[in-house]
N, C-alpha and C positions, 0 to 999 in steps of 0.2 A: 521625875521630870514633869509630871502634873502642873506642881505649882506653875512651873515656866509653860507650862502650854497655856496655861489661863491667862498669862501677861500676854502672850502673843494673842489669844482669842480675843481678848478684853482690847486689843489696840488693832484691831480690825473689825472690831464690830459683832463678830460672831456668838454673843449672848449663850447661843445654843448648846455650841462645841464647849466653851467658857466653862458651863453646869458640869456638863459631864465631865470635863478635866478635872472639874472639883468633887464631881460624884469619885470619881477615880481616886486621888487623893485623900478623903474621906475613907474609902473602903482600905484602900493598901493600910494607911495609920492605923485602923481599926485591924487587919490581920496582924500586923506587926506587935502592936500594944504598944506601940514608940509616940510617947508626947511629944518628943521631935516635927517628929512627921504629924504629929494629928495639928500641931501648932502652923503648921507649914499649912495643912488643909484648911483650916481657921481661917487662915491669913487671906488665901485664894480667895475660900467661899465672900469673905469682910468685901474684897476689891473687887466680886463680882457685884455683890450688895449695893458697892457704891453706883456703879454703873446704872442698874437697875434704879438708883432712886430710894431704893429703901434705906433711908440713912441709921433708924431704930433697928434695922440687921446688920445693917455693918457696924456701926458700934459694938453691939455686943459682940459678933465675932472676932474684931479685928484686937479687942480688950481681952477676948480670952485667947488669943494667939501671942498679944503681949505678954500675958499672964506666964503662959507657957515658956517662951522663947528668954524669959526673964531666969525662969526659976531652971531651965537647962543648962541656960547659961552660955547662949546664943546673942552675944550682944549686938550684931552688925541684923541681925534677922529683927528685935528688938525693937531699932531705931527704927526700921521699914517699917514697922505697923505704929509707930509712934506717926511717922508720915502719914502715912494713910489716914490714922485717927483726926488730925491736924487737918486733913482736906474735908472727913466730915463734917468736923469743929466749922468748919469755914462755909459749907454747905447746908450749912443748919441755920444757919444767920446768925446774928449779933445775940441775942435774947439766949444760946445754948450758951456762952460764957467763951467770948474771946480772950479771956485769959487764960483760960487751961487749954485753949488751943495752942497761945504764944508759947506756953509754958512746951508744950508737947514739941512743937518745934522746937524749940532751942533745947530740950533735952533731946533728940533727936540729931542733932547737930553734936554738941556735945559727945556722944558715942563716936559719929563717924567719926570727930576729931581726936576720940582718943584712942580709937584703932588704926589714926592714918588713914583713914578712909573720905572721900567725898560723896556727900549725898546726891542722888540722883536722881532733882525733881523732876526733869525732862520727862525720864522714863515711865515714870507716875504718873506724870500729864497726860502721855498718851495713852496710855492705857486706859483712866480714866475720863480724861473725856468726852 
């Protein structure tokens, strides 16, 4: 439950609570030895990164939670950090390469659509903005 306690911290503002839901997550991954769950941690720490501004930390986390959630074989978890990746792409300006953002969304899109699934940039929004 971490992960989701960081979407709810991250869409109220709470920075604070956010860390340690992700400190939290971080350590459970780590007792477990499940890339699952560390990928899941990844993901949290990336979208708290964004919040804070650090776009060079969320990149890299939110690319090795890709990384992860790819090779588990997690593809609807997958698509999410393709999202996320996509809103950094976007927050970095023009000069980071608007095309491997496009490219991240529409592969991102792409998954939802072929799980039946719709993406839910709403949700993303508020969290990070």
């Amino acid at each position: 439950l971490y992960p989701v306690a960081v979407l709810v911290f991250l869409a109220t503002g709470d920075l604070e609570r956010a860390d340690r839901a992700c400190a939290g997550a971080e350590e459970l991954a780590a007792s477990f030895g499940s890339r699952a769950r560390g990928a899941g941690a990844q993901h949290a720490r990336g979208l708290v990164a964004v919040k804070r501004g650090d776009l060079g930390a969320a990149r890299t986390a939110l690319q090795a939670a890709l990384t992860s959630f790819e090779a588990v074989g997690q593809p609807y978890d997958a698509a999410r950090c393709m999202q996320a990746l996509a809103v950094v792409g976007r927050r970095a300006g023009a000069d980071d390469g608007a095309a491997a953002t496009d490219t991240l969304e529409r592969r991102a899109r792409d998954l939802y659509g072929s799980l039946g699934a719709d993406p839910d940039p709403d949700r993303l929004s508020v969290s990070l903005a």
